[in-house]
Structures are given as C-alpha cells and as structure tokens.
C-alpha positions in Angstrom: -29.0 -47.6 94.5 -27.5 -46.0 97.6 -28.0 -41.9 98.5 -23.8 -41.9 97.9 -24.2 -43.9 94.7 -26.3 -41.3 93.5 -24.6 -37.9 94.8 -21.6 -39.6 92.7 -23.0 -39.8 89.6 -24.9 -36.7 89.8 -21.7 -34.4 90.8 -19.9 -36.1 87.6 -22.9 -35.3 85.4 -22.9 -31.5 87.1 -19.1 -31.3 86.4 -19.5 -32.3 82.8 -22.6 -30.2 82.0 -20.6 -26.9 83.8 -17.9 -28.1 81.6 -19.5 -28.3 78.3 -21.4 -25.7 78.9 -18.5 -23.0 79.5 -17.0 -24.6 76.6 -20.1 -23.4 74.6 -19.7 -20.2 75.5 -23.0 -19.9 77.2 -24.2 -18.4 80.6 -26.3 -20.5 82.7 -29.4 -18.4 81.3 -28.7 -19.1 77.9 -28.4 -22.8 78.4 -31.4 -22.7 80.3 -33.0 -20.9 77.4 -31.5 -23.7 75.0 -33.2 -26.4 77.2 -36.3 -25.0 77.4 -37.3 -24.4 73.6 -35.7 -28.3 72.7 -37.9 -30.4 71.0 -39.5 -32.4 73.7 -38.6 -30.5 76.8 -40.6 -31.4 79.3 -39.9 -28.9 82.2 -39.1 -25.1 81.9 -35.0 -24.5 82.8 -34.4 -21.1 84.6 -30.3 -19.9 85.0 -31.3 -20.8 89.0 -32.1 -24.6 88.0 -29.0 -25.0 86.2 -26.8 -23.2 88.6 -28.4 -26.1 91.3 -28.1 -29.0 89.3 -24.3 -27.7 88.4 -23.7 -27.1 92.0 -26.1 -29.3 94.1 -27.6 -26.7 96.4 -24.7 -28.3 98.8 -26.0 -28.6 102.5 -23.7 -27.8 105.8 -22.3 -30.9 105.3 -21.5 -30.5 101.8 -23.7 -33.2 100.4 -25.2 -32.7 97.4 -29.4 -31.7 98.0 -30.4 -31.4 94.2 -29.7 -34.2 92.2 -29.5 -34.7 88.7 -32.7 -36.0 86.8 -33.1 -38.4 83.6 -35.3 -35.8 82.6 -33.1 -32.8 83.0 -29.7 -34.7 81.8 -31.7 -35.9 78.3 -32.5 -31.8 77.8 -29.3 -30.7 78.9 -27.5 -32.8 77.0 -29.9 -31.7 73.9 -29.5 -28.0 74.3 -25.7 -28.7 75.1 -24.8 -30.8 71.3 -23.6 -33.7 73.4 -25.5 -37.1 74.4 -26.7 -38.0 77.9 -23.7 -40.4 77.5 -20.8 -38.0 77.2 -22.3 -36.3 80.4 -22.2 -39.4 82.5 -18.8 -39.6 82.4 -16.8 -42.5 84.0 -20.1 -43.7 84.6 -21.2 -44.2 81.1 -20.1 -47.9 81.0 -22.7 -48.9 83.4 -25.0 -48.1 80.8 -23.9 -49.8 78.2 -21.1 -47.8 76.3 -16.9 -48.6 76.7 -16.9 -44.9 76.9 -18.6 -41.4 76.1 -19.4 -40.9 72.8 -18.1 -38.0 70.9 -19.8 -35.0 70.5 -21.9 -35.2 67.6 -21.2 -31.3 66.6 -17.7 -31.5 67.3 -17.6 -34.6 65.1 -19.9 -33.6 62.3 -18.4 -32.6 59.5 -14.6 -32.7 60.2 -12.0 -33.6 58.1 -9.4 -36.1 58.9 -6.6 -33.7 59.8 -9.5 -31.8 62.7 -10.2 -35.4 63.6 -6.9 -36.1 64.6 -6.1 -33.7 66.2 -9.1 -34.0 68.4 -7.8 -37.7 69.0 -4.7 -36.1 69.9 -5.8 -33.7 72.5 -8.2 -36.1 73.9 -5.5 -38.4 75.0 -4.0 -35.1 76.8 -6.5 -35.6 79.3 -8.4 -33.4 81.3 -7.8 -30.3 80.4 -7.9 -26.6 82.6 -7.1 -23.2 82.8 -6.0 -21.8 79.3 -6.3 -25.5 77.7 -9.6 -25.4 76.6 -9.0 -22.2 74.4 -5.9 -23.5 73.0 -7.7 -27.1 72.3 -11.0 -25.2 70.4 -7.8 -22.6 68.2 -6.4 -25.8 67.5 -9.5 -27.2 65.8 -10.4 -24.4 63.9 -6.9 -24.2 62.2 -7.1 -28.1 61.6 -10.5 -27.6 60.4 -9.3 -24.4 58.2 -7.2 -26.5 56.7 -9.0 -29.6 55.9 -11.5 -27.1 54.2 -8.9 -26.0 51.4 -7.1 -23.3 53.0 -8.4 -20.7 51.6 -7.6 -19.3 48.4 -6.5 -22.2 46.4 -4.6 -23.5 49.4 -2.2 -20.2 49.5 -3.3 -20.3 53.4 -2.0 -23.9 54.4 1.6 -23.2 54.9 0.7 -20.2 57.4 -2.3 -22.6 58.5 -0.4 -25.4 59.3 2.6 -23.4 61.0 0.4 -21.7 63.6 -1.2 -25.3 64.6 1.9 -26.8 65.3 2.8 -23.7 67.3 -0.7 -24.2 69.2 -0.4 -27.8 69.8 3.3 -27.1 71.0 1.7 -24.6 73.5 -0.8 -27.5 74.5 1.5 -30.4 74.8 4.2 -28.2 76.5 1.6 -27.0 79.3 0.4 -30.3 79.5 4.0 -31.7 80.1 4.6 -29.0 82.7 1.8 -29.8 85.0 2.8 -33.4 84.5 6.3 -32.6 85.9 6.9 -33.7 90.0 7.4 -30.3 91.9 10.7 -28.5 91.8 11.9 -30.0 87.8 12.6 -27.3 85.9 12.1 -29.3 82.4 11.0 -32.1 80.7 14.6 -33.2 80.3 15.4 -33.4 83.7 19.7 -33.1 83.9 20.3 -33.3 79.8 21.5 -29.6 80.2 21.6 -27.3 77.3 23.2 -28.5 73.6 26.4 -28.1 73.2 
C-alpha cells in the first residue's frame, strides 16, 4: 500500500471520527477518556492524541505525519458507539462491507417511525452547519412518538406536527444548498399562486 493510499484512508477515518465525535457531544478529552477505560484498550488516549489522529500533525507540505492505527480506530470506534466500519467510510468496501454499517446505538431500540426517518435523512447526504442538530431533534420526536407519546398518546398530534416542521427545516436547507448560485427557489420561474 502506497504512503498516498494510506494518508487517504486515514484523513477519511480522522474526518469521520471528528464527526462522530462532535456529534456525541464530547471534547477531544472526554473521548480520549472513553477510549482509554474500553474493555480491551490497549494504549492510553490523551485529548493531544486524538486532536493528531483527527488532524494528522500536517507537515509544511500539508501531508498528513500521524496516521491512523488498527489499534486506535478499533478503540475509537468503541468509545465512539459506532464500528471500525462506519469510520472507514467510502473505504469500507475494500474490507468487505457494501457500505458502513449503522450505528449500533442509533439503531438499538428504535421504532419503525425513528427508523425511517433516519433512512430518510441519510439519503440527505452529508450533512453541515445546523443539519446535524436538526437531524438528532428529528430523531428524538420520531423516537417520542414511536414510544407512545406520552400520556396515553395525547402528545402525538403535537409530536408529530413539530417533526414535520423539523424535517421541512432539513429538507428545505438541504434543497437550498443544492440550488446553482443566484436561484432564488426550488421552483425556479413558477412564480407565486395565483
């Protein structure tokens, strides 16, 4: 495997373990901690080892110095609720898999309307700015609701409202960005109703 091969691979594991990991919530020190007290770990994470293996200790030229380990993408993925798969990315095919696997907490006990709508968002795409935020509101309401709504189901209709108002949000952003510069709308000319 060539030095560029492996720069690749690791910069796409980095990007997904930044990525799930500010998706957690946590600082680089509390994943570290997370790592570090896993069953199995093998190494001792600091905040400064995951801040290099998310950003590659980059020299003058901008190639990446600190690549990512089996070892150390096996823990991360532990501490992060994810499998080594989903961090590899693109790349998970070449080991095997026709693509990342979910999450195993994100799929664990969800209901079919959450499930959905994670299918939903997923084909989305990447997502970025606000996105993420929206995406996690949007499967706790699904997930709210799946559960019962609350009080014999009194909960549902207000439940269900604000999720389609989230995934509207969502989609709407997501349409935006998708737009070529300078279009106003996703209806190009139509004009308003009459």
């Amino acid at each position: 495997m060539t030095s560029d091969r492996i720069t690749t691979i690791s910069d796409v594991i980095a990007d997904a373990i930044r990525a799930a990991r500010k998706r957690e919530g946590m600082t680089r020190a509390e994943l570290a901690d997370a790592a570090t007290v896993a069953d199995g770990a093998t190494q001792r994470f600091t905040a400064a080892v995951v801040g290099y293996i998310e950003t590659g200790r980059r020299d003058a030229a901008g190639r990446r110095r600190r690549d990512v380990t089996v070892d150390e993408l096996v823990e991360l993925a532990g501490a992060l609720a994810t499998t080594p798969l989903a961090l590899l990315g693109e790349y998970a095919a070449r080991f095997g898999a026709d693509r990342p696997p979910e999450c195993p907490r994100c799929t664990a006990d969800t209901g079919a309307l959450e499930r959905a709508v994670r299918t939903d968002i997923e084909g989305l795409g990447e997502l970025d700015g606000a996105e993420p935020s929206l995406a996690q509101t949007a499967y706790a309401l699904a997930a709210a609701i799946d559960a019962g709504g609350g009080e014999d189901g009194k909960q549902i209709p207000a439940l269900a409202k604000e999720l389609r108002a989230t995934l509207k949000v969502l989609t709407d952003a997501r349409a935006a960005k998708q737009l070529p510069d300078g279009e106003g709308d996703i209806f190009g000319d139509l004009g308003e109703p009459d």
